[in-house]
C-alpha positions in Angstrom: 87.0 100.4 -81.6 85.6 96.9 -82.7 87.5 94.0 -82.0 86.4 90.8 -82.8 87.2 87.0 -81.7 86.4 84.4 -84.6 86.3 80.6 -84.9 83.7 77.8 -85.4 81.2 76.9 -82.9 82.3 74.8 -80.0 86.4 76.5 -79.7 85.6 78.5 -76.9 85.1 81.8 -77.8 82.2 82.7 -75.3 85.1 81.3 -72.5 87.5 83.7 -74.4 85.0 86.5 -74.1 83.6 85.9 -70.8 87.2 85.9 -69.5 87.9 89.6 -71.1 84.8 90.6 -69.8 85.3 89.9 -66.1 89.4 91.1 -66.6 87.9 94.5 -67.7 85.6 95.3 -65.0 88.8 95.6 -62.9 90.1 98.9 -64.6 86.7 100.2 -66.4 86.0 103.4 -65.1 82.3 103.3 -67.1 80.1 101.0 -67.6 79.9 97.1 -69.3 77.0 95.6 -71.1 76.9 92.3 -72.3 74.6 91.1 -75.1 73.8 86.9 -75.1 71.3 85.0 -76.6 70.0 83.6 -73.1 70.9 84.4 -69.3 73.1 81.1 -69.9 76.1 82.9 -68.4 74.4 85.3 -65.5 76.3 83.3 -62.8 79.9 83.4 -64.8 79.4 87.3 -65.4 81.2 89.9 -62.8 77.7 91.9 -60.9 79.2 95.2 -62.5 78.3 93.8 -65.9 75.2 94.3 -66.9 73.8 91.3 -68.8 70.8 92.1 -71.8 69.2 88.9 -73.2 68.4 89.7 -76.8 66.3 87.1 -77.6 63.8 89.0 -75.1 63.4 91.9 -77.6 61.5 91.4 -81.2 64.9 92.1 -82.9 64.6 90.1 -86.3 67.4 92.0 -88.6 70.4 93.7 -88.8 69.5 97.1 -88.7 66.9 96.5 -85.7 69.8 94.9 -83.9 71.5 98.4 -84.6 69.1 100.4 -83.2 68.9 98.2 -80.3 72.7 98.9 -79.7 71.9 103.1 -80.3 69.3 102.8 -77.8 71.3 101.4 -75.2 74.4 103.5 -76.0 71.6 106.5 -75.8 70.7 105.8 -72.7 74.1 105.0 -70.4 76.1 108.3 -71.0 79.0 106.1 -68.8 78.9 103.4 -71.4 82.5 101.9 -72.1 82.3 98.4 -73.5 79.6 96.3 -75.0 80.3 92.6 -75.4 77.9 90.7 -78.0 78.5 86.6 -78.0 77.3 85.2 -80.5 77.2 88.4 -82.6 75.7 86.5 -86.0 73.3 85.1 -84.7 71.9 88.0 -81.8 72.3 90.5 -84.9 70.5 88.6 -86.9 72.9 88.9 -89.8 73.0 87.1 -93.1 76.9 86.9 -95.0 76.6 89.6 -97.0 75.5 92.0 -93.8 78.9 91.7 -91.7 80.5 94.5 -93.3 77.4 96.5 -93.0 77.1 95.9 -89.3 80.8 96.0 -88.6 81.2 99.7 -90.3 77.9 100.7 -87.9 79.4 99.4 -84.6 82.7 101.2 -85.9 81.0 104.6 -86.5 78.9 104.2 -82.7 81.7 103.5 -81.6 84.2 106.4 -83.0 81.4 109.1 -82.1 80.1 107.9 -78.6 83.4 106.3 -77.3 82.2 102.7 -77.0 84.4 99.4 -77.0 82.7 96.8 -79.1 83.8 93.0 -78.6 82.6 90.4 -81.1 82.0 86.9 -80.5 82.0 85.6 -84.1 81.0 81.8 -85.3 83.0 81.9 -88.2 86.9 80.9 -89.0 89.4 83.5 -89.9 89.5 83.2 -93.5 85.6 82.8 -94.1 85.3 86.5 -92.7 85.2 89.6 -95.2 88.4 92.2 -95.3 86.8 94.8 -93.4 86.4 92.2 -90.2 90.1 90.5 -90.6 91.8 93.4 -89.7 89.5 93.8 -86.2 90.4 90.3 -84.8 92.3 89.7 -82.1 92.1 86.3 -81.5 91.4 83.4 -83.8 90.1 80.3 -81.9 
């Protein structure tokens, strides 16, 4: 499942996010990985989450960013729930990618059981069909 929680820089979507996060570890049974552009929010994360800057990896497209994701999916068999803030711009991903990258995340996570949470910079009606439907809250 891919969820995703839009809006323009500066509504407070990484609040939004960061909140979810730390509400989850409560009833998770597996694992939580959360995917940032900086270590910005080690301190606000819960210590069962495990935080992955992504800036620290030469990640410079979408489909590096995806095999980034598969590698850590392949390597935590208790995985449950990946949170990306600031999804655009860690995924390196131009307009016309989103779809791509959203109908990826979706197949991951069908096949290996993962919960996917998107932090997206962008407002509701600026997003493409595909991601609409995967919102859950617009900021």
């Amino acid at each position: 499942m891919v969820e995703i929680i839009a809006g323009e820089k500066g509504k407070g979507k990484t609040k939004y996010l960061l909140d979810k996060v730390n509400d989850s570890v409560k009833s998770a049974s597996g694992n939580i990985v959360y995917l940032d552009k900086s270590q910005k929010h080690m301190y606000e994360l819960n210590n069962r989450v495990r935080l992955i800057n992504v800036t620290d990896f030469p990640i410079s497209n979408c489909d590096e960013f995806l095999g980034f994701i598969c590698g850590i999916v392949s390597q935590d068999h208790d995985l449950q729930e990946m949170y990306l803030d600031s999804f655009l711009t860690i995924a390196g991903l131009d307009d016309g990618q989103i779809n791509h990258a959203i109908e990826k995340l979706d197949i991951i996570s069908e096949k290996y059981n993962v919960k996917f949470v998107l932090s997206v910079s962008k407002n509701e009606a600026d997003l493409p069909e595909c991601a609409k439907a995967k919102i859950i809250v617009s900021l």
